[in-house]
C-alpha positions as CSV (number, residue, x, y, z in Angstrom):
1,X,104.5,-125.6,-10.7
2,X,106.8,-123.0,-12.6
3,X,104.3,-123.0,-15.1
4,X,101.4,-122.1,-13.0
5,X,103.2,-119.6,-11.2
6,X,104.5,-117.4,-14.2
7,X,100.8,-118.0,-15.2
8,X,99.1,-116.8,-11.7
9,X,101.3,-114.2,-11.5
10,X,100.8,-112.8,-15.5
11,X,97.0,-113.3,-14.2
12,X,97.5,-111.4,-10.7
13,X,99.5,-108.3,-12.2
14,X,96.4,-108.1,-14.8
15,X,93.9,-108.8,-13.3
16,X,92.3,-104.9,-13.6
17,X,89.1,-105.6,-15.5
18,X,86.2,-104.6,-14.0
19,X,83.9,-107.2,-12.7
20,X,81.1,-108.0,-15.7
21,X,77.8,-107.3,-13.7
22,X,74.3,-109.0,-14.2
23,X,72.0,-107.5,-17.0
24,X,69.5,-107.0,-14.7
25,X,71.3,-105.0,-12.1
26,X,73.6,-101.1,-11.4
27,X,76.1,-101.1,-9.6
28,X,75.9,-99.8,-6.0
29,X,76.7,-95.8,-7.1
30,X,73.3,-95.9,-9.5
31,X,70.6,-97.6,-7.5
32,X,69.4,-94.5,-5.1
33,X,65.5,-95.3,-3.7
34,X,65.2,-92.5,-2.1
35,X,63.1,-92.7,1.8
36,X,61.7,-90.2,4.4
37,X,61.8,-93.3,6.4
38,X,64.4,-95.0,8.2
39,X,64.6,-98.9,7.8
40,X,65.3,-101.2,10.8
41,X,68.7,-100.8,11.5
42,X,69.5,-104.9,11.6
43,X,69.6,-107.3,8.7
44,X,66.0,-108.3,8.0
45,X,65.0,-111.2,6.0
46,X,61.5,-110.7,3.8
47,X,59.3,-113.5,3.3
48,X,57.8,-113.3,-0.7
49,X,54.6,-112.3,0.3
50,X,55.9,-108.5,1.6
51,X,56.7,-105.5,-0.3
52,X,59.9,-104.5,-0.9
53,X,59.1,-100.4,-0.7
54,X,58.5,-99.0,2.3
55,X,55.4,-96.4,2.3
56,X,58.0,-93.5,2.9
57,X,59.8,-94.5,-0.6
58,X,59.4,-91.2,-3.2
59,X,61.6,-90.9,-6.0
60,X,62.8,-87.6,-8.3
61,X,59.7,-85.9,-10.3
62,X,59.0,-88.1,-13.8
63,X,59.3,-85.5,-16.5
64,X,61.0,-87.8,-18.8
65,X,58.8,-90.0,-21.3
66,X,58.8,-93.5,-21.3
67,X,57.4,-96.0,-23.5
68,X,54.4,-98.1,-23.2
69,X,56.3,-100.8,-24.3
70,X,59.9,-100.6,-23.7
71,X,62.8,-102.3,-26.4
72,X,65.2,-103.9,-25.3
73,X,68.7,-101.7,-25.0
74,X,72.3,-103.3,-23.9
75,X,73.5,-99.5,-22.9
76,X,73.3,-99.5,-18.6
77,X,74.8,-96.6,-16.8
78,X,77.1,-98.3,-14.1
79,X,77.8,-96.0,-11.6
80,X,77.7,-92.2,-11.4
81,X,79.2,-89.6,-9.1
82,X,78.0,-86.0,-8.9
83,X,79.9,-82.7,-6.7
84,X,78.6,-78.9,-6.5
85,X,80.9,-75.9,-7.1
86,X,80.1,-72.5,-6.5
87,X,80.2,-70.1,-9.7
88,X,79.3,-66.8,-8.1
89,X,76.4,-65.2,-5.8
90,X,73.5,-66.5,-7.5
91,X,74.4,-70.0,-9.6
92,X,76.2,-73.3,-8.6
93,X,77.6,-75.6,-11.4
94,X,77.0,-79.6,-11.2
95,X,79.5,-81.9,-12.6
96,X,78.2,-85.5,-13.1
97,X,80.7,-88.7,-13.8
98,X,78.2,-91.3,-15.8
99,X,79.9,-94.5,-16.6
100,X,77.7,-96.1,-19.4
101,X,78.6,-99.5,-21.3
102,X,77.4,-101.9,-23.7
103,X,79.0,-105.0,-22.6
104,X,82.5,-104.0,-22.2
105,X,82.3,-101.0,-24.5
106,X,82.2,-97.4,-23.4
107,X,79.6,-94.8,-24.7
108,X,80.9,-92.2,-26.8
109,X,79.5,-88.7,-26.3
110,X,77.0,-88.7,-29.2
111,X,76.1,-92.5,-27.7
112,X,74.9,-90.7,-24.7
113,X,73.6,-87.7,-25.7
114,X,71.1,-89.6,-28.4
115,X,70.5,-92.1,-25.9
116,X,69.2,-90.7,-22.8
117,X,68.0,-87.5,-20.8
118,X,68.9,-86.1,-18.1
119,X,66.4,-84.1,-15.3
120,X,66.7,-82.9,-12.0
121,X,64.5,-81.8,-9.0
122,X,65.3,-79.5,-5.7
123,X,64.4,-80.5,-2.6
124,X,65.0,-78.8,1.1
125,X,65.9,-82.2,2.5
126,X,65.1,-85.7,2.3
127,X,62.5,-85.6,4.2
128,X,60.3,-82.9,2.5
129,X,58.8,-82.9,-0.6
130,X,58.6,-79.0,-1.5
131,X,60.3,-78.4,-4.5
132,X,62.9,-75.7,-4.5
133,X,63.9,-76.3,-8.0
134,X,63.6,-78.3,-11.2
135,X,65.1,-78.9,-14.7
136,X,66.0,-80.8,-17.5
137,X,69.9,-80.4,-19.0
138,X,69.9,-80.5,-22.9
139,X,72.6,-82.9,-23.4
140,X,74.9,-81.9,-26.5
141,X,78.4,-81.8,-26.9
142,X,78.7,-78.7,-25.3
143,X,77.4,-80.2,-21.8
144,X,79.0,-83.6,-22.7
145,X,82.6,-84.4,-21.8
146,X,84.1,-88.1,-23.2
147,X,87.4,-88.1,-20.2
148,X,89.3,-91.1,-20.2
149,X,91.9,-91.7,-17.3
150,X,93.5,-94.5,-15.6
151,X,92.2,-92.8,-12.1
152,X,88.7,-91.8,-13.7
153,X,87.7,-94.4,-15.5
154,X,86.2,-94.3,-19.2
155,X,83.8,-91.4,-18.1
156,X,80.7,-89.0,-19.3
157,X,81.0,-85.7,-17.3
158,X,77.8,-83.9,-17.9
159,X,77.9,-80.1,-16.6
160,X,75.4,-77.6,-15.9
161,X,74.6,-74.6,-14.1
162,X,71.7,-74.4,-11.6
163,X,70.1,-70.8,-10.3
164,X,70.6,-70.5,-6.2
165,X,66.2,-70.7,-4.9
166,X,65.6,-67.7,-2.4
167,X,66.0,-68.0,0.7
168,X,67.4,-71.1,0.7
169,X,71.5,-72.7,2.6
170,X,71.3,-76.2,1.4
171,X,69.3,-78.5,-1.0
172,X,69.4,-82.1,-1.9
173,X,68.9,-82.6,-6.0
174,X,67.9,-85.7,-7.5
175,X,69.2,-86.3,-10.8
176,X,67.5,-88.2,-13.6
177,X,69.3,-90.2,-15.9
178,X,66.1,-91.7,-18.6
179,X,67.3,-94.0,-20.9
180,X,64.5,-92.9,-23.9
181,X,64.2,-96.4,-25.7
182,X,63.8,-98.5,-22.4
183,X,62.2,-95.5,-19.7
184,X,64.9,-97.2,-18.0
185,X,66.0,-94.7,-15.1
186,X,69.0,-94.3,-12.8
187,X,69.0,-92.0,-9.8
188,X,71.2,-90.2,-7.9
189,X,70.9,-88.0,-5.1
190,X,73.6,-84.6,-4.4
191,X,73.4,-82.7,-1.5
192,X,74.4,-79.3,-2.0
193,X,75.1,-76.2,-0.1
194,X,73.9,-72.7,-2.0
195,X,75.9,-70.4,0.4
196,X,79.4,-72.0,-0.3
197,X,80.9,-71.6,2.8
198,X,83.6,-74.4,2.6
199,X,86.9,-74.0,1.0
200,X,85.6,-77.5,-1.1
201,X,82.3,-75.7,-2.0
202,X,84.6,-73.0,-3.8
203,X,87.7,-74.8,-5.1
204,X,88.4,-78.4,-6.4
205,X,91.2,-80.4,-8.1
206,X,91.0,-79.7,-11.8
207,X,92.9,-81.8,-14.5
208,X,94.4,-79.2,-16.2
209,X,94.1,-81.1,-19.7
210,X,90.7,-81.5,-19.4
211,X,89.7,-78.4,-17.6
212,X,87.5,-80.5,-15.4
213,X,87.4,-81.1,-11.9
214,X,88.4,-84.5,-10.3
215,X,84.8,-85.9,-8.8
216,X,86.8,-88.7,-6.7
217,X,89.2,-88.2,-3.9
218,X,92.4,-89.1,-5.2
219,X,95.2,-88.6,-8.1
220,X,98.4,-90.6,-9.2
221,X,101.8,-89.9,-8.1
222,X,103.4,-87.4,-10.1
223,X,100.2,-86.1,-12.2
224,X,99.6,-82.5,-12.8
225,X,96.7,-80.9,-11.3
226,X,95.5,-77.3,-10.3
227,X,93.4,-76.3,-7.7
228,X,91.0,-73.0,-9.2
229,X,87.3,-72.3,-8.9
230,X,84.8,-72.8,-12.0
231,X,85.6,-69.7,-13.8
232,X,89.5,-70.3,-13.0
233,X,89.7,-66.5,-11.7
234,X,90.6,-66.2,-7.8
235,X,94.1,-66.6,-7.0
236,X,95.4,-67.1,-3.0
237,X,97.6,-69.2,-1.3
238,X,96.4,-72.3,0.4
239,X,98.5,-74.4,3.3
240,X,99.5,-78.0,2.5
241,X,99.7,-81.0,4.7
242,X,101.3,-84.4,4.2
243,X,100.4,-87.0,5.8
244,X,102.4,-90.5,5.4
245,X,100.0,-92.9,7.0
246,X,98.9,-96.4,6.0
247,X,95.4,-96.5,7.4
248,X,93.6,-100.2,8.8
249,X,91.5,-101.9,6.6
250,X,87.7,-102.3,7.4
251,X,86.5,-104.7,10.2
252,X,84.5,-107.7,10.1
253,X,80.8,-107.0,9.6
254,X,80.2,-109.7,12.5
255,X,83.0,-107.6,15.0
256,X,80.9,-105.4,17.3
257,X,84.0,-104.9,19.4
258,X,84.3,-101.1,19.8
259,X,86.7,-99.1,17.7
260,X,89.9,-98.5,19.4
261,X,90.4,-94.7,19.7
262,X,91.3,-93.0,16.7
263,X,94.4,-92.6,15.7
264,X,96.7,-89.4,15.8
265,X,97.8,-88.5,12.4
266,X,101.3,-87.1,12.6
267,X,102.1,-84.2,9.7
268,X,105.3,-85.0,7.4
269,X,105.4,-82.0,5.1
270,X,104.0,-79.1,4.7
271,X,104.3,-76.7,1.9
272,X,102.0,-73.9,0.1
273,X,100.4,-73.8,-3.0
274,X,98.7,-71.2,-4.9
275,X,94.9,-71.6,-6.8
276,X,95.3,-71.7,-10.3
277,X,99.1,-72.6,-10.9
278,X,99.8,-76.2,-11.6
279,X,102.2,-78.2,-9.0
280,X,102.7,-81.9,-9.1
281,X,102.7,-84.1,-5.5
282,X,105.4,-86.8,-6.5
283,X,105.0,-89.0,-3.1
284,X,101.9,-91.0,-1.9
285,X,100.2,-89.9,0.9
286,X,97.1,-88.1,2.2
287,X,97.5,-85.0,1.3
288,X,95.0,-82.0,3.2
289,X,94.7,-78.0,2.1
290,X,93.5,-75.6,4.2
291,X,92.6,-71.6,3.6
292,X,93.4,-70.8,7.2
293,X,95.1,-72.9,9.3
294,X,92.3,-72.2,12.1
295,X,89.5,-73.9,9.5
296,X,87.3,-76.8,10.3
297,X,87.2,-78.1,7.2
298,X,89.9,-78.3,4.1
299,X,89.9,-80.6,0.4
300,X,91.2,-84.2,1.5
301,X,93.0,-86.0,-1.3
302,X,95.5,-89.0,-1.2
303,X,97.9,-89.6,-3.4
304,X,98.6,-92.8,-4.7
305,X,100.5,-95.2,-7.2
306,X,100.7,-94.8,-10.4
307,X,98.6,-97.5,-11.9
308,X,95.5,-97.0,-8.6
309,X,93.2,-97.6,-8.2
310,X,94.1,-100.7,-9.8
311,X,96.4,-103.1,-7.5
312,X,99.5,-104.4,-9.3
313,X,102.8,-104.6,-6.8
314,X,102.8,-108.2,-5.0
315,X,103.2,-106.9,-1.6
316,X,99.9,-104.3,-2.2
317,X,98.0,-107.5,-4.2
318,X,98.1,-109.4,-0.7
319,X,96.4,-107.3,1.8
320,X,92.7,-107.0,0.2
321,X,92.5,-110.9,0.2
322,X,92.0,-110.6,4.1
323,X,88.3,-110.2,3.1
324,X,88.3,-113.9,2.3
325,X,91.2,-115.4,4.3
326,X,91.3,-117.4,7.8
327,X,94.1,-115.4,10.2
328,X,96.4,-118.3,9.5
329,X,96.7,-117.4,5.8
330,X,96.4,-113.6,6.2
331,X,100.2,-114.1,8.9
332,X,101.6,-116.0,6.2
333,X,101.3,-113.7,3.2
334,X,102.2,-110.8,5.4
335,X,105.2,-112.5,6.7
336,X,106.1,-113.8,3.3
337,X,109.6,-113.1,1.9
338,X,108.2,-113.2,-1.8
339,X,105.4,-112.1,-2.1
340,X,104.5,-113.3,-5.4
341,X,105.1,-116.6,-4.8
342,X,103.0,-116.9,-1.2
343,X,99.9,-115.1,-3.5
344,X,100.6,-117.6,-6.2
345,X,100.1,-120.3,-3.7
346,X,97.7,-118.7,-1.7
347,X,95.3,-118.7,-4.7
348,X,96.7,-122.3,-5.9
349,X,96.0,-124.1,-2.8
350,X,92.2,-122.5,-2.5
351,X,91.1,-123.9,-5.8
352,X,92.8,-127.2,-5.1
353,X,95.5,-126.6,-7.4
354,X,92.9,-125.9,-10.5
355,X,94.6,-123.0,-12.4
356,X,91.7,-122.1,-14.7
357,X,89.9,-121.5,-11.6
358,X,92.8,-119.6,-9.5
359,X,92.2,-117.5,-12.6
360,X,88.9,-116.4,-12.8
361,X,88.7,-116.1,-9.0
362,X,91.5,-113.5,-9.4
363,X,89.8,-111.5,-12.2
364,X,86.7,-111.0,-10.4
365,X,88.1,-110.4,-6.8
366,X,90.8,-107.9,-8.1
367,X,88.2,-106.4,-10.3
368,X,85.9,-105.7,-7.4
369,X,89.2,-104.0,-5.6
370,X,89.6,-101.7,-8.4
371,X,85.5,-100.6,-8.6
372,X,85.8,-100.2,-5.2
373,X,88.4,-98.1,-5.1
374,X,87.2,-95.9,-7.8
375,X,83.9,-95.4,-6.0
376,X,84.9,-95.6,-2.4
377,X,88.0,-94.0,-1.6
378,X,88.1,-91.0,0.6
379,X,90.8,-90.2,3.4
380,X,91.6,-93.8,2.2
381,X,92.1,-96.3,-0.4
382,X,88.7,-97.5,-1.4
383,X,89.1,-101.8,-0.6
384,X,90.0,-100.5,3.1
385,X,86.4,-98.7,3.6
386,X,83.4,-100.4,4.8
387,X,81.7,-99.8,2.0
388,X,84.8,-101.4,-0.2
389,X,84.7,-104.5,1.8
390,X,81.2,-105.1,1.6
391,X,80.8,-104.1,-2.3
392,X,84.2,-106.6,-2.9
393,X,82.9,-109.3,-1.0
394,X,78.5,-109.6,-2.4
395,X,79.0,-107.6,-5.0
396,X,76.6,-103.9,-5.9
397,X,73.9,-103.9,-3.4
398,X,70.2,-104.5,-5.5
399,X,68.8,-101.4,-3.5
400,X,70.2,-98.1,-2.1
401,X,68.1,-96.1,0.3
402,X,69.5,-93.0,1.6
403,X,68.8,-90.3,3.7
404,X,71.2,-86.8,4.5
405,X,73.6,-88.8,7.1
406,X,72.6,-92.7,6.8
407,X,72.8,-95.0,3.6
408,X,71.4,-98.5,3.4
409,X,72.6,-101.0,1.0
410,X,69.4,-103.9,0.3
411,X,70.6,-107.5,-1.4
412,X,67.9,-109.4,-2.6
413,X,68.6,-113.4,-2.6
414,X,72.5,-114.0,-1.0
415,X,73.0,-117.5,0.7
416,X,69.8,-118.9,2.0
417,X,68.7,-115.1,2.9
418,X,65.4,-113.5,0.9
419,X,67.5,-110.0,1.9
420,X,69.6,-108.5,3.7
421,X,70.6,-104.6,4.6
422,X,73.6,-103.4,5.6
423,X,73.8,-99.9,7.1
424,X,76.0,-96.8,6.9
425,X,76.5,-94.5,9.0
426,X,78.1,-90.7,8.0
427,X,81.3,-90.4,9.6
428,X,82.3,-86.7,10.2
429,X,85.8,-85.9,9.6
430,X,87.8,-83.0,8.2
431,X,89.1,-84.4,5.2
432,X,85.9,-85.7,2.9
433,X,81.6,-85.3,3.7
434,X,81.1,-89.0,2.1
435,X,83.1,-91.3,4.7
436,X,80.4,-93.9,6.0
437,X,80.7,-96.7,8.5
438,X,79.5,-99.8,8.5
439,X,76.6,-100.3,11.7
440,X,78.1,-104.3,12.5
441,X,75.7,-106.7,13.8
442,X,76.9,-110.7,14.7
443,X,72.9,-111.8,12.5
444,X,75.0,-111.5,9.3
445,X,77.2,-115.0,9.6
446,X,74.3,-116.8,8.0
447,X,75.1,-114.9,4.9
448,X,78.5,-113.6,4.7
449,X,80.5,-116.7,5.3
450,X,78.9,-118.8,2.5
451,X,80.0,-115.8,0.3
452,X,82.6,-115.7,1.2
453,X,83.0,-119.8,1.2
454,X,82.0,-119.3,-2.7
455,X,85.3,-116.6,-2.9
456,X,87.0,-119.7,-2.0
457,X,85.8,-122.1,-4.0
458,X,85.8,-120.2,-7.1
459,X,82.0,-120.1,-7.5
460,X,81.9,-116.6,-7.9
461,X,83.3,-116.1,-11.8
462,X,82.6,-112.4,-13.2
């Protein structure tokens, strides 16, 4: 038993590969159908014989060529990630993190920019169809960034400028990503706002290495950043908060129990910055800047350890597992005294003891932590969102449909279900614009227990 737990725990502490996905599938970030129409709130199950679109279901403009007879490619863009910045009174500039990879490896720059093409269209909202504005971005090394970061990810930031329509506050613009051997195409949809009102829509977290702005909501303890605007010219002071609160992980998708009032979030520290000049934030926390302390709305960021959003300390390794664990075995880890021991065993006793199995059901579940992380956190850490449980637990949704304030994640085929939605709902708050909760309903037992029943098993094997 020594053995196996030196082993477990070498597995648990390294266990920060990203879960290997299915050839035939993007993750959840990539698949964006978009639809004027709202689908029926509940879980639905579709018998074979119905479509899958809905009549409402348009996509971006097709201005990229595709071939009558697509080859075969291994490249996939897994996820992407897209923000808006305002350059000056008549142009915005769009920053786009593609992940792209062959297997395990990590397309270099020319990989990309040989590879596929990239186009975009303007709409006023979801729900017309009126273009405000269209393009496609040559994609060359000068609009091509290769950043490689622990809190990033291996990364493809593509920037470009875009001219402000007439007449026109806010947009939504629906990137193209065309894969030119395949016709293979990824979508994703970016609000934006085209009179930057917002201190957000002005400023951003830049790594001051790469001179590019941080697309996600959070950096590591102790890194360097700079807060500026895209041409790095507009100096003023901004107001920091700290805030040193550990925030509750997401709910069961079956509890329709009301949310307890929300919580008051006491301030530890304040201090003041200035745009442009580089300041480190040693401590973890959520961290909040504000222009005027009377504002509405600031740049929400938490700061967290050093290896996030990968999970390696024992007592941080025990509390996503709750996902998967009966309220017996979620008091014992939390009470544990050593908590690398109680996870050993925890994982040990699931698998009946099978250590080659303890193994790969570590991999995959902790893998699915760190994606979700990456992709999910925003006032905080990614695994405690809604959208981190349910993208740890089944995985990248087949389907995303979205609209300006609702997103609906589709899975074909899980348990004994032909599909099942699962929908979010934009939660307003001052620190981030994409925190979403989940809408619960007690009809998804039939198909998140034996999920979950396969977590503990160790069927599921990425």
């Amino acid at each position: 038993m020594r053995i196996a737990v030196i082993l477990l725990c070498t597995a648990l502490l390294g266990a920060c590969a990203s879960g290997k996905r299915n050839k035939n599938t993007d993750s959840a970030a990539n698949r964006m159908e978009r639809t004027s129409e709202q689908p029926n709130d509940r879980p639905r199950e579709r018998t074979a014989d119905r479509p899958t679109e809905r009549s409402g279901t348009r996509t971006a403009s097709q201005p990229a060529q595709t071939n009558p007879q697509p080859a075969e490619s291994n490249w996939r863009v897994v996820s992407t990630k897209g923000r808006f910045m305002g350059k000056d009174s008549s142009t915005i500039r769009v920053y786009m993190n593609v992940m792209v990879r062959k297997g395990s490896e990590h397309a270099t720059v020319e990989d990309f920019t040989s590879q596929f093409m990239y186009n975009y269209v303007i709409y006023p909202d979801y729900n017309s169809r009126e273009r405000l504005g269209y393009g496609n971005v040559p994609l060359n090394a000068e609009s091509v960034v290769r950043e490689n970061s622990p809190e990033a990810g291996d990364v493809l930031t593509v920037f470009f400028d875009v001219k402000k329509p007439a007449n026109a506050a806010n947009g939504v613009m629906l990137n193209e990503i065309t894969e030119i051997s395949t016709g293979r195409k990824v979508l994703n949809d970016l609000p934006v706002r085209f009179k930057t009102v917002k201190l957000g829509d002005r400023f951003a977290i830049f790594n001051p290495k790469t001179n590019l702005p941080q697309l996600h909501h959070f950096i590591n303890a102790g890194d360097t950043v700079v807060i500026r605007d895209v041409n790095g010219a507009a100096s003023k002071p901004l107001h920091l908060y700290r805030y040193r609160h550990d925030f509750d992980p997401a709910q069961s998708p079956m509890n329709t129990t009301p949310r307890p009032t929300t919580k008051t979030l006491d301030i530890d520290s304040t201090m003041n910055i200035t745009t442009n000049q580089p300041f480190t934030l040693p401590k973890e926390g959520l961290y909040y800047f504000l222009e005027d302390t009377t504002d509405a709305s600031g740049i929400g960021l938490v700061v967290a350890d050093r290896r996030f959003p990968k999970l390696t300390r024992p007592e941080k390794l025990v509390k996503p597992v709750l996902y998967v664990s009966t309220n017996t075995e979620i008091n014992g880890l939390n009470s544990a005294t050593d908590f690398k021991k109680a996870l050993d065993r925890y994982w040990l006793t699931m698998m009946g003891g099978d250590q080659s199995l303890a193994r790969g059901a570590i991999k995959a579940y902790y893998g699915r932590v760190e994606e979700a992380n990456r992709l999910f956190t925003t006032y905080k850490e990614g695994w405690k969102t809604d959208k981190g449980m349910i993208y740890i637990v089944l995985g990248p949704p087949d389907r995303v449909q979205r609209s300006r304030d609702r997103e609906v994640w589709v899975y074909n085929q899980r348990a004994n279900v032909s599909e099942i939605n699962f929908t979010f709902n934009r939660k307003p708050n001052q620190f981030v614009e994409d925190h979403y909760e989940l809408v619960r309903y007690v009809e998804y037992q039939p198909v998140w227990y034996p999920v979950v029943e396969a977590w503990r098993t160790g069927a599921i094997r990425e």
